[in-house]
KOLBA-44696 format. One record per residue (C-alpha): x, y, z. Coordinates in steps of 0.1 Angstrom, whole numbers. Layout:
! KOLBA-44696
+-------+-------+-------+
!     x !     y !     z !
+-------+-------+-------+
!     X !     Y !     Z !
...
+-------+-------+-------+
***
This chain:
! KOLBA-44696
+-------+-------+-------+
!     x !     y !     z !
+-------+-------+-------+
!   638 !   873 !   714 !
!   640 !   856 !   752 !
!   677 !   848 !   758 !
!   692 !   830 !   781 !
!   727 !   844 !   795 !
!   740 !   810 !   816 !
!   773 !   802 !   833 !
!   766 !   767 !   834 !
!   765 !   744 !   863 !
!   799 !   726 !   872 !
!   817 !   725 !   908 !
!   801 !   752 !   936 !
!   821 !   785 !   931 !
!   838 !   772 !   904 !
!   851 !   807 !   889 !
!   852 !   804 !   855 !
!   852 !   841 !   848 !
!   888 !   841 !   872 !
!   923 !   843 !   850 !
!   926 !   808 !   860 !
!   897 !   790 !   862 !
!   888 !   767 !   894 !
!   871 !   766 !   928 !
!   895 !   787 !   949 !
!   913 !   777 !   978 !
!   906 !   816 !   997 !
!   865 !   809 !   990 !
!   868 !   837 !   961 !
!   839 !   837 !   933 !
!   842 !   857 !   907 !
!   809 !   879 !   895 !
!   806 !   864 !   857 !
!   815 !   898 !   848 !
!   816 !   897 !   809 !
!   780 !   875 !   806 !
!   769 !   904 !   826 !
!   784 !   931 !   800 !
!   768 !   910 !   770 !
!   735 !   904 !   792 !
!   731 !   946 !   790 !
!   741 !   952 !   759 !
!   714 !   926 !   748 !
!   685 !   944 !   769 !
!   699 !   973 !   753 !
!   689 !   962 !   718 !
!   650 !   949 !   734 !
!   660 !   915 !   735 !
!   639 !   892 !   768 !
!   671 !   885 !   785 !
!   675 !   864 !   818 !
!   715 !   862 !   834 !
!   720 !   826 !   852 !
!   753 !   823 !   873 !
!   747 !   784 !   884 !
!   777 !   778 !   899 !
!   777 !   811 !   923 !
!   741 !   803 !   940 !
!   753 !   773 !   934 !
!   723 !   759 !   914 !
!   728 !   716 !   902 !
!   722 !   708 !   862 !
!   686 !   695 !   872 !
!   678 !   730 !   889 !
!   692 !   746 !   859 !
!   672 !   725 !   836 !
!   646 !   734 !   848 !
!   647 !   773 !   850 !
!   649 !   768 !   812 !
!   621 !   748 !   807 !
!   601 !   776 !   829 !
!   621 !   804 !   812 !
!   621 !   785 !   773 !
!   651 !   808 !   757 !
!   648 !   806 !   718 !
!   681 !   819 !   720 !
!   709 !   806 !   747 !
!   749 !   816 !   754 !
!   770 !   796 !   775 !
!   800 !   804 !   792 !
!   829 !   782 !   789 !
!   864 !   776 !   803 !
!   894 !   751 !   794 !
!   891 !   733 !   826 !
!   851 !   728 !   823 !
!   850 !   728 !   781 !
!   834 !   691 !   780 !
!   810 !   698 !   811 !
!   798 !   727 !   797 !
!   792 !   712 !   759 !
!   774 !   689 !   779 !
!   750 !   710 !   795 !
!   743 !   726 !   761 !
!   736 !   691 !   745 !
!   711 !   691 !   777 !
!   692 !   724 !   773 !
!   688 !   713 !   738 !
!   673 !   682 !   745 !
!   645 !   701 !   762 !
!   646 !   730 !   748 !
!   646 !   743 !   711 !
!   671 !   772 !   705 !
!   697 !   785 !   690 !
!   733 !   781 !   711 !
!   764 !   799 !   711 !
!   795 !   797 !   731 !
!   815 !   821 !   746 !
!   848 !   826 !   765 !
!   888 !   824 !   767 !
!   889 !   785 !   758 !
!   864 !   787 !   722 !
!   882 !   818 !   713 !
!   917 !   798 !   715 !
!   897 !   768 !   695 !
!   869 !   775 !   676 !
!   868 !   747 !   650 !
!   880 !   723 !   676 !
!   851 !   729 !   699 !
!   828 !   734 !   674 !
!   834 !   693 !   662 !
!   832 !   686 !   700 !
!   792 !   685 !   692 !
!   768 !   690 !   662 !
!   744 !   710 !   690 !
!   768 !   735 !   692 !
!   752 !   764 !   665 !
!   781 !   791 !   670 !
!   808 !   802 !   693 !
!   819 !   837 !   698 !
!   852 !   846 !   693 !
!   870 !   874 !   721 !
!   852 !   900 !   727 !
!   814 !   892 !   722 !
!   791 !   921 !   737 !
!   784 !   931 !   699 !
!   789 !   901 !   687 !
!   763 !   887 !   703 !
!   739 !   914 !   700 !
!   745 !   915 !   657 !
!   742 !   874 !   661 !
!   709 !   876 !   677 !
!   692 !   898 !   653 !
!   705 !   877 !   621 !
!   690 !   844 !   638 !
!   658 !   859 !   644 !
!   656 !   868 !   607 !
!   634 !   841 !   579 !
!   664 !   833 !   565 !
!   699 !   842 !   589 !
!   732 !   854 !   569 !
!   757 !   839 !   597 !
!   786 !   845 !   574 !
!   777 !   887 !   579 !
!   785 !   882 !   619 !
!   821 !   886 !   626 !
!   839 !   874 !   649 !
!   818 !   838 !   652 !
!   826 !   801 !   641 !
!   794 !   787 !   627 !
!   780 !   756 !   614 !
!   773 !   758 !   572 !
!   761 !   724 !   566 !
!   792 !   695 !   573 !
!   818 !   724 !   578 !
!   827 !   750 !   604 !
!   831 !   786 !   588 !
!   853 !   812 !   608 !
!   845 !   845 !   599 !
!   868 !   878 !   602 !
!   875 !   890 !   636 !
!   858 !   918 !   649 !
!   869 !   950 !   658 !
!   876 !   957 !   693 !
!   854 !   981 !   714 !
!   867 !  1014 !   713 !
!   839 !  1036 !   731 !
!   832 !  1020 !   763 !
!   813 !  1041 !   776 !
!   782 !  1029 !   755 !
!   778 !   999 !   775 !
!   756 !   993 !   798 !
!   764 !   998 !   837 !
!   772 !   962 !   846 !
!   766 !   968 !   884 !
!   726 !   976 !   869 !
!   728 !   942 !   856 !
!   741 !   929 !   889 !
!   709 !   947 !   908 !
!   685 !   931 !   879 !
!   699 !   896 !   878 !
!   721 !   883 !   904 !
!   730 !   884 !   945 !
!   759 !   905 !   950 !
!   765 !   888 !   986 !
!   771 !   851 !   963 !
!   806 !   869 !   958 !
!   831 !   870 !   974 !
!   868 !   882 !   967 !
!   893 !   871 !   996 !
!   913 !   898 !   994 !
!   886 !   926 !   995 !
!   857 !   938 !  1019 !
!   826 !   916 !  1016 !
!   801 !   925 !  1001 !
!   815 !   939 !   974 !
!   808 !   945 !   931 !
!   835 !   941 !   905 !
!   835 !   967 !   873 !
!   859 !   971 !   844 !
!   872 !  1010 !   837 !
!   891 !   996 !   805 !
!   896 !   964 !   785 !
!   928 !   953 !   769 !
!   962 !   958 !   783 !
!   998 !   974 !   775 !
!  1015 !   947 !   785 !
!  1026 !   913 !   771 !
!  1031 !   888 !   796 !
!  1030 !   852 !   779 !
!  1006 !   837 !   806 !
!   979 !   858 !   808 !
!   943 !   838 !   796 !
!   924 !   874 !   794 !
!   947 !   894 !   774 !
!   955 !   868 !   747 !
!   922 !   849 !   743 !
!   892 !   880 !   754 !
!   904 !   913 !   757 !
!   936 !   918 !   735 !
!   952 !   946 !   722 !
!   959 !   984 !   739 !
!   945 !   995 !   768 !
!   911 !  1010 !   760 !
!   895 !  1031 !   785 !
!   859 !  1045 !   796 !
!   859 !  1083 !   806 !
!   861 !  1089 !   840 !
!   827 !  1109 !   841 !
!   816 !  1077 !   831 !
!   837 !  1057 !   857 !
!   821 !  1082 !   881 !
!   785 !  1078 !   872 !
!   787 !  1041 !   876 !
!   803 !  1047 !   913 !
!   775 !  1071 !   920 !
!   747 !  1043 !   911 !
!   764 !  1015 !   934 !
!   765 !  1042 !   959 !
!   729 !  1045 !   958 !
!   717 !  1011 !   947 !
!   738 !   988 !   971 !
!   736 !  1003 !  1001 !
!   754 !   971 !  1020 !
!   788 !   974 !   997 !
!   817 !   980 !  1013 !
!   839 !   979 !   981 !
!   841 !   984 !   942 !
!   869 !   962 !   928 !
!   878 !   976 !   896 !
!   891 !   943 !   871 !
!   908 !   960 !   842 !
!   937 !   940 !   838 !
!   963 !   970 !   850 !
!   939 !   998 !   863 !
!   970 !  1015 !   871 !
!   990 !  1014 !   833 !
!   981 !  1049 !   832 !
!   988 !  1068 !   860 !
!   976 !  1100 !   848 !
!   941 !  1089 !   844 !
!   946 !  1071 !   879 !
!   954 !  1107 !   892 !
!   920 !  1122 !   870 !
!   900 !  1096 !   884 !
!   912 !  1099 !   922 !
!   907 !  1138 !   923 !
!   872 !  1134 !   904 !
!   860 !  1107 !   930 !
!   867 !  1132 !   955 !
!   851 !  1161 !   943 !
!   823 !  1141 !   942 !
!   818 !  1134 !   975 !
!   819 !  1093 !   968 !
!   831 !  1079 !  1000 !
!   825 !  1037 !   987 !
!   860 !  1027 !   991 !
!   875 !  1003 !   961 !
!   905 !   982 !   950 !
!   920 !   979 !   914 !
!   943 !   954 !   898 !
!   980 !   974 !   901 !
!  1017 !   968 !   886 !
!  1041 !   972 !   908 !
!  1053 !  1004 !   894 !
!  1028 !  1031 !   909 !
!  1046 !  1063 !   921 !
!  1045 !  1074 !   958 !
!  1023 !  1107 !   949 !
!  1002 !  1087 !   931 !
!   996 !  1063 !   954 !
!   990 !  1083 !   983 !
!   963 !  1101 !   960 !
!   948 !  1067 !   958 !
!   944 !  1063 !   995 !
!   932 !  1097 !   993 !
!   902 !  1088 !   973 !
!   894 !  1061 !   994 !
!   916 !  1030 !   975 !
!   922 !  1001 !  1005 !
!   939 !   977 !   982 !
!   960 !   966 !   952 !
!   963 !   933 !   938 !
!   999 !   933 !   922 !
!  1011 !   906 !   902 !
!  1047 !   898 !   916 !
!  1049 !   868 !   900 !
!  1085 !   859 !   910 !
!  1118 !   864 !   932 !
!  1141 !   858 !   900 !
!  1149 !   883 !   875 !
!  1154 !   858 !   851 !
!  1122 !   847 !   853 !
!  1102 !   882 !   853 !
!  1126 !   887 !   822 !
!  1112 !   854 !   806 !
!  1076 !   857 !   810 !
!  1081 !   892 !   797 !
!  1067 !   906 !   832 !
!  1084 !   937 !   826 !
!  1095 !   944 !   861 !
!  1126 !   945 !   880 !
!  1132 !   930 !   916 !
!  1145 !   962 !   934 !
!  1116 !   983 !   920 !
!  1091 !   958 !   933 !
!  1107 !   961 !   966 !
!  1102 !   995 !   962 !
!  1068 !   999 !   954 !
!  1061 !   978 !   983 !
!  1074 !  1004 !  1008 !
!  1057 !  1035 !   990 !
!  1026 !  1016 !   992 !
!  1028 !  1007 !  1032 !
!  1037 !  1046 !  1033 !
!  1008 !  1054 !  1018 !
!   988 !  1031 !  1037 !
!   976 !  1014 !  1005 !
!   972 !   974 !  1014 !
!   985 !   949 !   989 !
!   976 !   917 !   977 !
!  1009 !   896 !   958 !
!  1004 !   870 !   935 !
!  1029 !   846 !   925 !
!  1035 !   818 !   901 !
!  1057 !   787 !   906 !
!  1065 !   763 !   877 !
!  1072 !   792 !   850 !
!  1096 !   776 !   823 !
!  1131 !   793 !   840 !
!  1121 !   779 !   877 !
!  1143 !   760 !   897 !
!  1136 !   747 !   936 !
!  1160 !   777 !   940 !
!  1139 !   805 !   921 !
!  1109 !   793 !   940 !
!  1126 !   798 !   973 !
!  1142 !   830 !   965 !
!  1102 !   837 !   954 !
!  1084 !   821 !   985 !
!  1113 !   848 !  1000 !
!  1101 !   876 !   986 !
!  1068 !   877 !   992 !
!  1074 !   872 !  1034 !
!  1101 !   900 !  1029 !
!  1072 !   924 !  1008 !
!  1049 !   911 !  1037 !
!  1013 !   921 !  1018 !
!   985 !   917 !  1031 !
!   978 !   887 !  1017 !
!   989 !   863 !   989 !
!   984 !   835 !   969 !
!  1006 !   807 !   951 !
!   994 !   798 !   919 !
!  1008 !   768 !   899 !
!  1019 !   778 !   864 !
!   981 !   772 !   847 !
!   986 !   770 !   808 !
!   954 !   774 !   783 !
!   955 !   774 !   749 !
!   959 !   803 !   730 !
!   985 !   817 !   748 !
!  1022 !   815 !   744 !
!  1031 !   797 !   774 !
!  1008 !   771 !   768 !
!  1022 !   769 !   729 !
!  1056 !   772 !   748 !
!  1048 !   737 !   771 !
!  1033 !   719 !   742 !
!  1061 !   723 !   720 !
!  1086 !   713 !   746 !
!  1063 !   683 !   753 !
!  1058 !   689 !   791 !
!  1020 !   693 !   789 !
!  1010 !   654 !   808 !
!   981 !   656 !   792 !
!   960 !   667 !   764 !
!   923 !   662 !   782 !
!   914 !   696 !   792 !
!   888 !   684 !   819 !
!   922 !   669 !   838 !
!   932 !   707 !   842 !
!   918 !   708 !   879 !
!   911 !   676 !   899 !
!   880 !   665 !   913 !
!   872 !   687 !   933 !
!   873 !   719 !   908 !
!   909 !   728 !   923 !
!   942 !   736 !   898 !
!   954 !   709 !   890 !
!   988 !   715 !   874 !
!   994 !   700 !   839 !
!  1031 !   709 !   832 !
!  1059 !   683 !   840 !
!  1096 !   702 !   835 !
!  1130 !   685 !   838 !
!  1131 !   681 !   877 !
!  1100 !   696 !   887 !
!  1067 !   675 !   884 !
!  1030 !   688 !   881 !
!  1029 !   675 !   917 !
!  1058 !   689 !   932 !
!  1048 !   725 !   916 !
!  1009 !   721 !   930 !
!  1030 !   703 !   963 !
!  1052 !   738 !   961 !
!  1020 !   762 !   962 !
!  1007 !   745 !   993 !
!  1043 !   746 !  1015 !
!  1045 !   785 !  1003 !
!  1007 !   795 !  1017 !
!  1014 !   772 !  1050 !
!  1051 !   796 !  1053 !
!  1030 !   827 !  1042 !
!  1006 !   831 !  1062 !
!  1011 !   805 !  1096 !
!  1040 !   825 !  1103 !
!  1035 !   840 !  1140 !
!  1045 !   880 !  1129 !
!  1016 !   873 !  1099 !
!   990 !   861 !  1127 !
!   994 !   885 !  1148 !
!   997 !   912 !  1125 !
!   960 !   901 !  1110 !
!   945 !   901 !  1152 !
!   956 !   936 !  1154 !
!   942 !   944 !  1118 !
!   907 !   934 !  1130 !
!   911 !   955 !  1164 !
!   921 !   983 !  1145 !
!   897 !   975 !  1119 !
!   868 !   958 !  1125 !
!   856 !   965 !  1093 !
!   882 !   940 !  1082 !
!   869 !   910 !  1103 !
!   839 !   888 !  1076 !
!   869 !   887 !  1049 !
!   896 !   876 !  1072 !
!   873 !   853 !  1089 !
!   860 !   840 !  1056 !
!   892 !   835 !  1041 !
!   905 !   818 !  1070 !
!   883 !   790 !  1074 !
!   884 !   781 !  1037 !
!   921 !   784 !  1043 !
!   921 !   759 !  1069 !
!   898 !   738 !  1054 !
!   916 !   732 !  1024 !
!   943 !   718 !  1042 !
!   922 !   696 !  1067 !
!   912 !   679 !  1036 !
!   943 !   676 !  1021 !
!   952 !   659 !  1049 !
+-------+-------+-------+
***
């Protein structure tokens, strides 16, 4: 069967594979990491498959249009997000319209709402429901069949005359390390230097060493709506393998970002996988996602094995609010981790939140506080970004501070958040308004400037993703103004 594997066009860079779906302000786009996964597991099986990422190249509907007319999928999986749901049932109506075939969608948003996207158009055949690799591949073979059994594939929504069927869920992935290598999809289908991650060395290649995650924190799009459940992991012989092929096969790369949800949740296999990537001789260097909650030892094993970065999720400067969002952290171990990690020489990137239901102006200060105290390496501001499916989103409805139920109104016009929560004395604007004051007091401060000139004397390695990030920085706010 040909099959098409397309994150559809929508705003240049916009990031749909990201936690929170937009065009960045840093420049960062994301590889679309899990239609890669699906797009080797479908080679796997024997299946024709050709990976589109239109908004990374970035590539307009007509240019996309065309590559399937050329390319004439029989078979054809879209990527979706909240913010882009209607644009991208859309461009399926489109690809229909020239081109018979069977579609499916797949994603965070059509897991949260199957039936509900499903009615958004009759062209819609299926959508796939978290965690589609198999799904997809056990989809594909039934539609090729005389006479297709949809209601034998779980884990999809399908259309059985008038109605829409959900089947059972499926069962998560438990051995990982039968999928496919998605940096040998990378090399097949896509250019690795149409990514770019502000906080890491460019170029660079994102993996996942694990799906799922141990922790429970009500905002997170990934864990609730794709990968749910406990933390399931791929071997680290396996881990290693993959880091030996990027060695080899991207010459240019100058870091592996490694995109399970906590890399660091278990600090044992941390350990195994630092010591092993030594004795192998693997010099690539590589970043993870981290809670702030890594042990000194550990970390300077890290740096050891050739770890420049974490990107922590701080979140906040209030306890009450890292004890409402069920972060799971405390405020003086956080300041700790921070100095075990500028001992070990480890760099950090923060992230923080501002609007989460227990804000005030005052927790956001004490917040926009803590991360020039912690003094990372760099940092971003997010605005609280709700999507449904996920108890903070249930949380905002409920209370009735969602403005709006149009989910195309969840970033403006030009693909950027747009923040869609009004609480008592703090407005979507102010939050968004919030974001922008904290990046100007972040990073224009005079010790953070001068700081990042002697980073790129010392480093000069360091100088394309600080110069990158820079100028998308100030270009944002030029056009703000």
């Amino acid at each position: 069967m040909r099959i098409l594997m397309l994150n559809p066009p929508f705003f240049p860079k916009f990031s749909r594979s990201s936690r929170s779906p937009a065009v960045t302000k840093g420049g960062t786009i994301y590889y679309c990491i899990w239609l890669a996964y699906a797009t080797g597991v479908l080679e796997q099986a024997g299946h024709v498959v050709k990976l589109v990422d239109a908004p990374a190249v970035p590539l307009t509907e007509k240019e996309t249009l065309t590559i399937v007319k050329r390319f004439k999928p029989n078979f054809v999986v879209l990527d979706t997000s909240t913010a882009s749901i209607k644009n991208d049932v859309q461009v399926l109506e489109k690809i229909k319209a020239v081109q018979k075939c069977f579609a499916v969608l797949v994603g965070t948003h059509v897991s949260a709402l199957p039936k509900e996207t499903m009615d958004m158009s009759k062209d819609i055949d299926a959508v796939c429901i978290q965690e589609y690799d198999y799904t997809l591949k056990e989809l594909a073979a039934e539609v090729e069949k005389k006479k297709p059994a949809l209601g034998k594939v779980k884990g999809i929504a399908f259309r059985k005359g008038k109605d829409v069927v959900i089947n059972p869920a499926r069962d998560k992935i438990e051995n990982l390390d039968e999928l496919p290598f998605v940096s040998r999809v990378y090399k097949k289908h896509l250019n690795y230097k149409d990514y770019f991650y502000s906080a890491n060395l460019w170029p660079q290649v994102a993996i996942v060493t694990g799906r799922g995650c141990p922790f429970n924190c009500k905002f997170c799009n990934w864990v609730q709506n794709l990968n749910s459940g406990a933390y399931r992991k791929r071997s680290i012989p396996n881990v290693i393998e993959e880091f030996r092929f990027i060695e080899k096969n991207f010459p240019e790369i100058k870091e592996v970002f490694l995109e399970d949800d906590t890399f660091t949740a278990d600090h044992r296999r941390v350990n195994e996988f630092c010591k092993s990537k030594i004795d192998a001789g693997i010099r690539v260097k590589w970043s993870c996602n981290a809670r702030a909650d890594v042990p000194l030892e550990t970390l300077k094993l890290m740096k050891k094995a050739g770890c420049r970065l974490l990107c922590v999720g701080f979140e906040s400067g209030s306890q009450q609010v890292l004890n409402d969002v069920r972060k799971g952290t405390t405020l003086p171990s956080i300041r700790k981790f921070m100095l075990d990690a500028k001992e070990a020489g480890v760099l950090v990137h923060g992230c923080f939140m501002i609007g989460n239901p227990e804000d005030t102006r005052e927790t956001i200060k004490a917040t926009v506080n803590l991360a020039k105290d912690l003094d990372p390496d760099t940092a971003q501001f997010f605005p609280i970004m709700v999507y449904p499916g996920t108890v903070s989103y249930n949380y905002f409805k409920k209370k009735g501070w969602l403005i709006s139920d149009d989910f195309s109104e969840w970033v403006d016009g030009r693909g950027w958040h747009n923040c869609m929560v009004n609480m008592p004395g703090l407005s979507n604007t102010e939050i968004v308004e919030l974001c922008d004051k904290a990046r100007k007091e972040f990073y224009l401060r005079p010790k953070y400037m001068a700081s990042k000139m002697i980073q790129i004397i010392n480093n000069p390695q360091e100088f394309k993703r600080i110069a990158k990030a820079g100028k998308t920085f100030f270009k944002y706010f030029a056009e703000k103004k």
